[in-house]
C-alpha positions in Angstrom: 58.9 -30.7 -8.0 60.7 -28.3 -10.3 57.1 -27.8 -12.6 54.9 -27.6 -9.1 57.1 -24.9 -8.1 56.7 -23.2 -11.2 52.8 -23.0 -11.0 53.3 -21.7 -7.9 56.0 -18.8 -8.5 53.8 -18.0 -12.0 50.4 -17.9 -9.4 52.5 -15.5 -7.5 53.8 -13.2 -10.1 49.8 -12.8 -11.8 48.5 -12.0 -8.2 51.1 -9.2 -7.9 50.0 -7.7 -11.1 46.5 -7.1 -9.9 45.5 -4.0 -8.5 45.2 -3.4 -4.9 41.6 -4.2 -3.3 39.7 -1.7 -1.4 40.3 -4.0 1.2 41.0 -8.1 1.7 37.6 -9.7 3.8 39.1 -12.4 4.7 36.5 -14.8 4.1 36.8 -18.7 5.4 35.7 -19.5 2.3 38.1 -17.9 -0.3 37.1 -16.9 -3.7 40.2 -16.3 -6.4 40.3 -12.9 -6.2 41.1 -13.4 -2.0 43.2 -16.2 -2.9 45.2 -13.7 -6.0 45.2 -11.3 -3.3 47.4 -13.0 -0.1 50.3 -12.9 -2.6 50.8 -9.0 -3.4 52.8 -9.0 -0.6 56.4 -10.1 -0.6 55.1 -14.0 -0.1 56.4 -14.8 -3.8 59.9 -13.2 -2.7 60.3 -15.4 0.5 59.5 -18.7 -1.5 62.4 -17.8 -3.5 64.6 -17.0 -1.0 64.2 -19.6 0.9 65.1 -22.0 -2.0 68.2 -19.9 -2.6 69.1 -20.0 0.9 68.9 -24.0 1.2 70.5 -24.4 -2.0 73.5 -22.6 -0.7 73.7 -25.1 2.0 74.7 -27.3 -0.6 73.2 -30.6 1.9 71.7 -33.4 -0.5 69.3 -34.4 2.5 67.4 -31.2 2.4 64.6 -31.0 0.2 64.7 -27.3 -1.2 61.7 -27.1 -2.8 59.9 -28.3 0.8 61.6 -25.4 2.2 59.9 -22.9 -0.3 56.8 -24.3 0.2 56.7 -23.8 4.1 57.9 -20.4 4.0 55.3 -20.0 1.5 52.3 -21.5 3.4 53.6 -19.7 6.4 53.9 -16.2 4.5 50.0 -16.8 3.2 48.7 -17.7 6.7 50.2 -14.7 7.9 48.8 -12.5 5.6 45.0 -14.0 5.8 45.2 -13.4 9.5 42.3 -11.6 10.9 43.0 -8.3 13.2 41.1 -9.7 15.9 43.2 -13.0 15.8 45.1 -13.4 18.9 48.9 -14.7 18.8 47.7 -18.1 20.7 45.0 -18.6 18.3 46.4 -18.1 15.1 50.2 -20.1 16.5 47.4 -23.0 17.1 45.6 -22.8 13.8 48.8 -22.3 11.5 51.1 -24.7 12.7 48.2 -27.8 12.0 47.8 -25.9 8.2 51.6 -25.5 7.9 51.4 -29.4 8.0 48.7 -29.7 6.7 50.4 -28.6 3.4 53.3 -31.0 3.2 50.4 -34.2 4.2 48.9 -32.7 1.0 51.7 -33.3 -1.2 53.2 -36.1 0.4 50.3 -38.0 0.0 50.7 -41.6 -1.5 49.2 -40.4 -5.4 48.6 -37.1 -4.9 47.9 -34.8 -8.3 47.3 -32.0 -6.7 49.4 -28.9 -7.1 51.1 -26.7 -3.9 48.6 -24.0 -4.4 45.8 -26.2 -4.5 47.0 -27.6 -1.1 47.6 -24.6 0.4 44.5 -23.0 0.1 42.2 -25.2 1.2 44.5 -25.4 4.5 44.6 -21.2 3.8 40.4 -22.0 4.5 41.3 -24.7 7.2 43.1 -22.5 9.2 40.5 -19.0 8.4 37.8 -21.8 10.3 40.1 -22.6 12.9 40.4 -19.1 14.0 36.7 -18.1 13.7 35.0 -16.8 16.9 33.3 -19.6 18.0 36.7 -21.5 19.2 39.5 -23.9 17.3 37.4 -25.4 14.2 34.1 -25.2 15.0 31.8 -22.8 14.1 30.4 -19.6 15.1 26.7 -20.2 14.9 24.5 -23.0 13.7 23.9 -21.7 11.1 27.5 -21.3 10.1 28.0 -24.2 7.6 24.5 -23.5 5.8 26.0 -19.7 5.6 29.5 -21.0 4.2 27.4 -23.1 1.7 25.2 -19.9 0.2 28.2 -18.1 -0.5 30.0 -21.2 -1.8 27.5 -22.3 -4.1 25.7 -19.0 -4.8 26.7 -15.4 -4.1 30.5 -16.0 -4.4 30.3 -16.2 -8.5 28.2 -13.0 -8.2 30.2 -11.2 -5.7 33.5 -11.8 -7.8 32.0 -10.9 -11.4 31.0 -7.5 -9.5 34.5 -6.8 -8.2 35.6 -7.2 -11.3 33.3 -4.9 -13.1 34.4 -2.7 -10.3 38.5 -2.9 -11.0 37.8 -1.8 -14.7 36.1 1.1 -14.3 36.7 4.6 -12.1 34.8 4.0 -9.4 36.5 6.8 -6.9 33.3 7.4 -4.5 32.9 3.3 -4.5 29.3 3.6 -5.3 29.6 0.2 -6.9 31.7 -1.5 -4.0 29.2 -0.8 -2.1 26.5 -1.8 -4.0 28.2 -4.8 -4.1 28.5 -5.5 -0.4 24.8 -4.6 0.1 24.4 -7.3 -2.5 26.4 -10.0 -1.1 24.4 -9.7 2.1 21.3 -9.4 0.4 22.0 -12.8 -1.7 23.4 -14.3 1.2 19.7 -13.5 2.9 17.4 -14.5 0.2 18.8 -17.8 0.1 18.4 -18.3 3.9 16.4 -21.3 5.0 14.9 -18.5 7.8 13.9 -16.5 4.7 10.4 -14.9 5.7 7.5 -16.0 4.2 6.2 -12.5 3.4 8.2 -10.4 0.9 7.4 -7.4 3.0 9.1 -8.8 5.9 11.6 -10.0 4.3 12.9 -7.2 2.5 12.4 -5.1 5.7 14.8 -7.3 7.6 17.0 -7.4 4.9 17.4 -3.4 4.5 17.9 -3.4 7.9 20.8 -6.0 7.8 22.3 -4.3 5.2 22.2 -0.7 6.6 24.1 -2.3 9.9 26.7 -4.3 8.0 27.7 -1.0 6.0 27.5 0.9 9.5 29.7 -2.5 11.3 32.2 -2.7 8.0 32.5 0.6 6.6 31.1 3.8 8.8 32.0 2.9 12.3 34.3 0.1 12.2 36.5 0.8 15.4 36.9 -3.0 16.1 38.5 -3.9 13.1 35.8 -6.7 11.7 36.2 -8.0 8.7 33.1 -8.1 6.5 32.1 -11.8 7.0 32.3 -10.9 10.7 29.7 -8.0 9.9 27.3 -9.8 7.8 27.4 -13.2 10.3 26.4 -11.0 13.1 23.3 -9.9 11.1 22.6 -13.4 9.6 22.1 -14.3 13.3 19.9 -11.5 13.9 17.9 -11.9 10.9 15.4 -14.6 12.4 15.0 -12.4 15.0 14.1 -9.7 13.4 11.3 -11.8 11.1 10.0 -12.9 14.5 9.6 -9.4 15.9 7.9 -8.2 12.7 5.3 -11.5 12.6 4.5 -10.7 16.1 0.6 -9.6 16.4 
């Protein structure tokens, strides 16, 4: 257990050396940069502690590096929780991931590592507490969305917020050019996609001008960005529909 807890402490300790994000979207799907990003807090710290603290119990039936590990999966759920995550919600989602965790590693031949284990339960639990109620989806059309950005416009979104953190980018031009983007990729992989380009770039402007007005301009209700661009996704057939309409 010594070398898994080593890979996780060293996981921490990179993530911490990152600079700080515009801001963290919370995504159900996490990419590395979210997953890097739930440790610059003081997640890495707590681990520790709590390994010092049941070490100086000095009881040979407690497994130390367990402890760690909880505090640890506990720490990141915490931090990936959305504003608009009520305290009955998220208690209900964590405490199933918290577990979740330890069935991971416990599991009869396991080879996977603790941060491996801990964030797909990180993405259990972000599903768990999306709108739509405990583990199932908003929409429909949910799992095809998760599967774009999975298997297409993650890759891309991450290579541009990279390009973004090594260059001066104090107006955010390309942040932003990046989260039109995202929800334009996200759109032109759509199974609704329009037959006619026309339409379809029309409804896709206009989804992108209302996520940047729902995520960045007037964003009084604290939504995360996937929150924004799911809210257009569903309107996007309807908008194709008014547009085809004689």
């Amino acid at each position: 257990m010594k070398a898994v807890s080593a890979v996780l402490f060293s996981l921490a300790a990179s993530a911490m050396a990152m600079p700080p994000p515009q801001r963290l979207e919370r995504r159900e799907v996490l990419n590395d940069d979210d997953w890097s990003r739930l440790w610059e807090g003081d997640c890495s710290q707590r681990v520790q502690n709590a390994r010092e603290d049941c070490i100086k119990k000095e009881d040979s039936k407690l497994d130390c590096d367990e402890a760690g590990r909880k505090e640890g999966t506990k720490c990141i759920i915490n931090e990936s929780r959305g504003k608009l995550t009520d305290d009955a919600r998220h208690k209900n989602c964590s405490a199933p991931a918290v577990q979740g965790v330890e069935d991971c590693m416990n599991a009869k031949d396991n080879t996977k590592t603790v941060p491996q284990c801990q964030r797909a339960q990180v993405e259990t639990y972000l599903q768990c507490t999306l709108p739509g109620g405990q583990g199932n989806p908003a929409t429909a059309q949910d799992p095809e969305y998760g599967d774009i950005w999975r298997k297409t416009c993650s890759a891309l979104s991450t290579k541009a917020r990279e390009e973004c953190l090594k260059i001066q980018d104090a107006d955010n031009k390309r942040e932003n050019k990046r989260i039109d983007n995202d929800m334009k990729c996200l759109l032109d992989n759509t199974k609704a996609r329009a037959e006619s380009d026309s339409v379809h770039n029309a409804c896709s402007a206009s989804a992108i001008a209302a996520v940047n007005d729902c995520f960045l301009t007037n964003n009084t209700a604290g939504k995360t960005l996937p929150m924004c661009q799911r809210e257009q996704w569903d309107a996007y057939p309807g908008c194709v529909l008014n547009k085809m309409a004689p």
